[in-house]
C-alpha positions, 0 to 999 in steps of 0.5 A: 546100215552105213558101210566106210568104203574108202578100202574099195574106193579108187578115185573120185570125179567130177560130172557136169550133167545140167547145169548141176556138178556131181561128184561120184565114188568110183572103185576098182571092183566095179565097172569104168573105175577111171571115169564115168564111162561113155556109154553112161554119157551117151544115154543120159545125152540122149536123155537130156535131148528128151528133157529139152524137147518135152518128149518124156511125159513128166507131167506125173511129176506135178499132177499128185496122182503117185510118184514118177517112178524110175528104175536104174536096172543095173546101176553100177555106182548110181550115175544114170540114176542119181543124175536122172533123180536130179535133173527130174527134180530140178523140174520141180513138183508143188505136189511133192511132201515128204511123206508122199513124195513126187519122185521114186528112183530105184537103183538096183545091181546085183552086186552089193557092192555096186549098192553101197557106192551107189548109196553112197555117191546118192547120199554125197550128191544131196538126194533124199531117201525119199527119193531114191534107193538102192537094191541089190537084185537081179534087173528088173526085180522090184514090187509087184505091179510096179509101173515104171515111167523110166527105165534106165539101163547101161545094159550089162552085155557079160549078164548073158543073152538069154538075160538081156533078150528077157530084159527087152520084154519084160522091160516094155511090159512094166512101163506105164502107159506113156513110159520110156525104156532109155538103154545104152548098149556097145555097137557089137549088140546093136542089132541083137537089141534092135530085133529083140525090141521088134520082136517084143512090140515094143515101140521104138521111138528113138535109136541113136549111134556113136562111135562105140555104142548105141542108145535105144528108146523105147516105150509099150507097144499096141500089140504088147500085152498081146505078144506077151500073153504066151511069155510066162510072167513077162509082164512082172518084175523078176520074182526074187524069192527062194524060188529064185533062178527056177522061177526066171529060167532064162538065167540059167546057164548050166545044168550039171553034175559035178564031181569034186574029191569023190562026192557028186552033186547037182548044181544049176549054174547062171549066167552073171557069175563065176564058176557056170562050169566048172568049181574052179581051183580055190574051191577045189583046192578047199575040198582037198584041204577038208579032207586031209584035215579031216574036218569032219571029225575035228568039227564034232569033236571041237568044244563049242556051245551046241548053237555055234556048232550048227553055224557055218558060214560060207563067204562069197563061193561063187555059184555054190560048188564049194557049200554042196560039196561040203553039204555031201561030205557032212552028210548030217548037214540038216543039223547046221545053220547054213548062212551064204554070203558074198557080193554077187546076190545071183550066185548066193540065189543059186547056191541057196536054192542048190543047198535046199535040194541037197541030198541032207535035207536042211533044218531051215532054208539057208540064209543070203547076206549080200556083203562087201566082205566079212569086216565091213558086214560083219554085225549082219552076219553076227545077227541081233540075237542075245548071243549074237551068230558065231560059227563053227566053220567059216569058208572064206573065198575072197572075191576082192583082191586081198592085199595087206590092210583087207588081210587085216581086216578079215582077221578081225572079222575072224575074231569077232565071228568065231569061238575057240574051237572053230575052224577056218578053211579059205582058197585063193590064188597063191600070191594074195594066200601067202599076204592072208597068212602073214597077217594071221591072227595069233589067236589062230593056229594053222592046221595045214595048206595045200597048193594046187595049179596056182591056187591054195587051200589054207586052215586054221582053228581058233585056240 
């Protein structure tokens, strides 16, 4: 689905890469919002040198024995991704058709955010769906068995060092026979990554420093699959399923117990998301705010079909604390439809996998919808059913900034994704709760508020 982004949009700009000009979406919730960033530049330099010199082995491109396949593992807004794709293809392929086609670019980031621009500044840019993709996931998740010829990264250093240090093994055990590995990364890890390639058999082919960052290439070594048979798994991609981060240990930041408003719970935190450890103060002040309101009963007493009743929604709650909070304190939540949404695909993993395991067995596992915000995904969070998804509570933890016109748009969203009788709990810092609610929907009564060291908790139900 195509999603308007111009509410996110910050700026656009120009990219001379090649001989070719590219023009890229740039946004002010995500990575170098003024300009293609100088790592970015850096990599696809030392890539463009690998073209000219005939070092990268591009003869898959015309041999018609399967696409050259490359993979963008962190993509941010698609630039080494969609300017790889083009300089690849400018190389032409007679092979090429296009049900079978010579090139496969796979774009991925966690955040679905980053997806949408890249889709978009692909689409913008003339290159074909049958050439390149984007995916919100985890680094290095894509299809079993997957060979890469190309893995392109601007390494994301907050991703954690467990992370980045799986990212160097598993990323030379996925190559093909002749693949590359071309990753840029800031001085400071420099030598972290240059051990962690010694470390991992991985053959180091070309390092390159600047004054800011430092470019590796790297490709399969002779002893790799030897040094990777005592790594569980290292030679796959990241298995991305319900299993999800136990079955990738190394994104696990924290495990824990935490307390909020009297009720423990049980959560594993990862690295790559808010809240590793501690709820933080809008979740906090929403628990607060649950109980004064007293949402337990006003929930079962609310006249709403039994269908929507069991619908709850929680928007972007970080790691989970707020949705296992609320798990406990319903006591009967088995009974509900629990459906996760938000940005950030690892923190919604998380908080899918902690709810599975929560004291109240569940009817069904719950359901991630990696979404913007709730206006712009709002018919994938309605679903295609004949009565179409509506909730009887919706959490709504904004990640994005929220200024006047997405205040707005939210409460359209409320509109259309709740029935009379549902309630609205949201969090957010006092300044963007007091924009949120002068721009309330008069279709919604405020049931109470709560501030808390800078933070506010805001209810509504729908008359």
């Amino acid at each position: 689905m195509k999603i308007d982004i111009e509410a996110y949009k910050n700026r656009e700009v120009i990219f001379q890469y090649r001989k070719r000009s590219y023009t890229f979406s740039l946004s002010l919730d995500l990575f170098s919002s003024a300009g293609i960033d100088t790592g970015s530049r850096f990599l696809l330099k030392v890539f463009s040198d690998f073209l000219d010199k005939g070092r990268l082995k591009t003869a898959a491109l015309f041999r018609g024995e399967g696409p050259f396949s490359v993979l963008d593992s962190g993509c941010g807004v698609g630039v080494l991704g969609i300017c790889a794709c083009g300089a690849l293809s400018a190389l032409g392929s007679p092979e090429a058709t296009e049900t079978s086609p010579a090139l496969r670019v796979r774009a991925q980031d966690r955040d679905e955010l980053g997806r949408v621009f890249t889709e978009h500044n692909a689409m913008k840019n003339g290159l074909k769906p049958e050439n390149f993709e984007a995916h919100t996931e985890p680094l290095l998740a894509g299809p079993a068995g997957q060979k890469w010829n190309l893995i392109l990264s601007n390494i994301p250093a907050k991703a954690g060092l467990p992370v980045l240090e799986d990212f160097i093994r598993r990323s030379a055990g996925i190559l093909s026979k002749d693949g590359l590995v071309f990753l840029v990364a800031v001085n400071t890890l420099a030598d972290f990554f240059r051990s962690g390639i010694a470390e991992a058999d991985a053959t180091l082919i070309k390092e390159e420093s600047g004054k800011e960052h430092t470019v590796f290439v790297y490709g399969p070594g002779e002893n790799l699959n030897k040094s990777l048979d005592s790594v569980e798994n290292t030679r796959n991609p990241v298995v991305f399923d319900e299993k999800f981060p136990q079955n990738c240990p190394f994104y696990i930041r924290n495990q824990g117990n935490y307390e909020m408003e009297g009720l423990s719970y049980h959560l594993d935190t990862v690295h790559g998301a808010p809240g590793f450890n501690s709820p933080g103060g809008a979740a906090t002040a929403a628990a607060k705010l649950a109980l004064k309101i007293d949402l337990k009963t006003k929930l079962a007493a609310a006249e709403i079909p039994l269908e929507t009743k069991r619908s709850l929604l929680i928007h972007d709650a970080g790691q989970g604390h707020f949705a296992l909070w609320l798990a406990h304190y319903l006591e009967a939540a088995g009974e509900y439809n629990w459906i996760l949404s938000g940005r950030n695909i690892v923190a919604l993993a998380t908080a899918r996998a902690a709810l599975a395991t929560a004291r109240a067995a569940l009817a069904a596992a719950p359901t991630i919808i990696p979404a913007v915000d709730i206006y712009l995904n709002r018919e994938q969070l309605m679903g295609n059913g004949k009565d179409k998804n509506r909730f009887s509570l919706i959490s709504f933890f904004p990640l994005t900034t929220i200024e006047a016109k997405l205040a707005e748009t939210a409460w359209q969203a409320m509109e259309e994704l709740s029935a009379s009788g549902s309630i609205l709990i949201t969090g957010m810092n006092s300044m963007e709760a007091e924009c949120f609610d002068r721009k309330k929907s008069l279709s919604f009564v405020r049931l109470a508020d709560i501030k808390r060291n800078g933070f506010r908790a805001l209810a509504y139900q729908k008359r």
